[in-house]
Kinemage of the C-alpha trace (Angstrom):
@kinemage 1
@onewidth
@group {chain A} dominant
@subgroup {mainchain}
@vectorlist {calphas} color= white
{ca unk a 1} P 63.345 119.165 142.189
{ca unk a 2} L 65.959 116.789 143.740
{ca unk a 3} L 65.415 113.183 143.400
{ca unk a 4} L 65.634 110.752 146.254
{ca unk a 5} L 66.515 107.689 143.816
{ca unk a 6} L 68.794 107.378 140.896
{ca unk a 7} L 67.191 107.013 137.632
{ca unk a 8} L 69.109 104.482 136.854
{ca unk a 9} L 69.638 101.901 139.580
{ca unk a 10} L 73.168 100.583 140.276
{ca unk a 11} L 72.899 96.985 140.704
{ca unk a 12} L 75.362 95.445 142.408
{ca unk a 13} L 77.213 92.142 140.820
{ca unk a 14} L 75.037 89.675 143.234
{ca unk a 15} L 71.909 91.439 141.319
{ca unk a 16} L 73.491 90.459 138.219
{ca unk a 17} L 71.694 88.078 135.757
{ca unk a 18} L 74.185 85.634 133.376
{ca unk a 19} L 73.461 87.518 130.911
{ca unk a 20} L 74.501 90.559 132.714
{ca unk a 21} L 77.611 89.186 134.378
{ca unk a 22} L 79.005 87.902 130.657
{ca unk a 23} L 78.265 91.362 129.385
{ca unk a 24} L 81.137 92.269 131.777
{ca unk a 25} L 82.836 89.614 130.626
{ca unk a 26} L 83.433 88.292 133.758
{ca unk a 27} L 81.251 85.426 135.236
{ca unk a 28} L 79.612 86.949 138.434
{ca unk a 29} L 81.435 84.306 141.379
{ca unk a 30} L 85.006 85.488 139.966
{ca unk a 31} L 84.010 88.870 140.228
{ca unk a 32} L 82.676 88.648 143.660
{ca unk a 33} L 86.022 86.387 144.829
{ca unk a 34} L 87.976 89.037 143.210
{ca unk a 35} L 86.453 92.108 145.618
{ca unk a 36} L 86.228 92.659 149.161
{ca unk a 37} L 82.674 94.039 149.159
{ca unk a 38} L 80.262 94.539 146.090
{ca unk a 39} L 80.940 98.665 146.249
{ca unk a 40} L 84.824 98.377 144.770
{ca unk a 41} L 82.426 97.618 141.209
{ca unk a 42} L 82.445 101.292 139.483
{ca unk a 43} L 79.182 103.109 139.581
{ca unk a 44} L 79.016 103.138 136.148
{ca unk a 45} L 79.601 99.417 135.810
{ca unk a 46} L 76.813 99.118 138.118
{ca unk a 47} L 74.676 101.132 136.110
{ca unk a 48} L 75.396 100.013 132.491
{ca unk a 49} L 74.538 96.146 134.164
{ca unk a 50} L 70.829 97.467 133.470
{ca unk a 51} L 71.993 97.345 129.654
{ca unk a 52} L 73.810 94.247 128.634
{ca unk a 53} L 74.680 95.194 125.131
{ca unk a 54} L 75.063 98.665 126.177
{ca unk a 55} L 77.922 96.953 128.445
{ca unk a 56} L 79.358 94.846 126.328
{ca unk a 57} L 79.700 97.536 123.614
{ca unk a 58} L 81.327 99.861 126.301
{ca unk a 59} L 83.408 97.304 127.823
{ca unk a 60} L 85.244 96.272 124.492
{ca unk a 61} L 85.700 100.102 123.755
{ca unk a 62} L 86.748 101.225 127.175
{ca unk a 63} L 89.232 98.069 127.129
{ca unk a 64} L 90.591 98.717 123.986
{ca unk a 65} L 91.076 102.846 125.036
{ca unk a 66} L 92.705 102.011 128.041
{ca unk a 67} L 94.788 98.519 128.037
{ca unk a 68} L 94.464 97.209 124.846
{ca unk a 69} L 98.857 97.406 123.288
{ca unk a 70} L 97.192 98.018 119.502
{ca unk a 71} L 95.738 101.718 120.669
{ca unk a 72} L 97.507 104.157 118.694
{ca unk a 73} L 96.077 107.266 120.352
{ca unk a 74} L 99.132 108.750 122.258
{ca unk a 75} L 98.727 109.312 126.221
{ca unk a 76} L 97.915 112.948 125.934
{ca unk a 77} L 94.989 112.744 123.390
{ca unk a 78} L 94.261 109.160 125.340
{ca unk a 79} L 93.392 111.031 128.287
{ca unk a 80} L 91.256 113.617 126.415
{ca unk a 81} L 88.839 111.065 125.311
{ca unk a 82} L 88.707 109.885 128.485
{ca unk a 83} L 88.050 113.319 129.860
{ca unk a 84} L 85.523 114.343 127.299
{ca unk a 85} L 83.273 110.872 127.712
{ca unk a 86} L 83.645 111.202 131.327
């Protein structure tokens, strides 16, 4: 059976609640200033806005994988992670 709506909606950041937007840790008018149109917001940011803890949990990892200078994993095994949460 294919479905004709995700299960989890993708809300875009002018759907966001305060409590959503700080889960990004951004607040929601610097986001929107920051973008052209609400659909340069990843998918899966958009999704995980359903789950504000959820977010904020995945936001401090997926910062601290990616940009964060005290990440010890080198670039090759970096990437792995990356490709096996993916």
């Amino acid at each position: 059976m294919r479905l004709t709506e995700p299960r989890v909606p993708c809300l875009n950041p002018s759907e966001w609640t305060p409590e959503q937007a700080e889960a990004m840790a951004r607040d929601t008018a610097e986001l929107q200033a920051s973008l052209s149109d609400s659909d340069n917001v990843f998918n899966l940011l958009k999704a995980l806005a359903n789950h504000p803890a959820l977010c904020s949990a995945w936001m401090g990892f997926s910062t601290h994988l990616l940009f964060d200078d005290s990440n010890t994993l080198p670039p090759k095994e970096r990437e792995m992670v990356i490709l096996r949460i993916g």
